[in-house]
C-alpha positions, 0 to 999 in steps of 0.5 A: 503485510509480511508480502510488503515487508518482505518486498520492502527488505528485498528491494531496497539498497541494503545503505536504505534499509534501515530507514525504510524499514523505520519508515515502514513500521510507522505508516504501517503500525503507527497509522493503523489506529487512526485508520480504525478510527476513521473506518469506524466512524464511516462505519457507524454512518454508512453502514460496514458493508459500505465500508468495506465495499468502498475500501476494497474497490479503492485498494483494487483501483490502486491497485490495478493502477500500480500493477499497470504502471510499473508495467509500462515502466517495464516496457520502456525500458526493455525499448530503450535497451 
């Protein structure tokens, strides 16, 4: 979480940083309850080792996903200079 804080103050316009910072604490603070709601029920159906497996294949995928996105962000734009 502090990594994403920090990502979040270091690239964002300093006209934006503000909002997004109130925008960052709600998903990241705000929506963690729900989240624990919801891990907790899955966990009570399927297991917590489930549960936890599934969720951090999903964060991986995800995360693979953006890494590999914003590096062909990168290539094009090197091209198109």
């Amino acid at each position: 979480m502090s990594v994403a804080n920090t990502m979040v103050q270091a690239y964002v316009p300093d006209h934006f940083r503000g909002r997004m910072m109130g925008v960052f604490m709600m998903l990241f603070s705000g929506l963690v309850p729900f989240g624990n709601l919801l891990s907790g029920a899955f966990a009570h159906a399927f297991g917590a080792a489930t549960v936890v497996f599934v969720g951090a294949t999903l964060s991986l995928g995800l995360y693979l996903m953006l890494r590999a996105r914003y590096a062909h962000a990168m290539t094009e734009t090197a091209y198109s200079l």
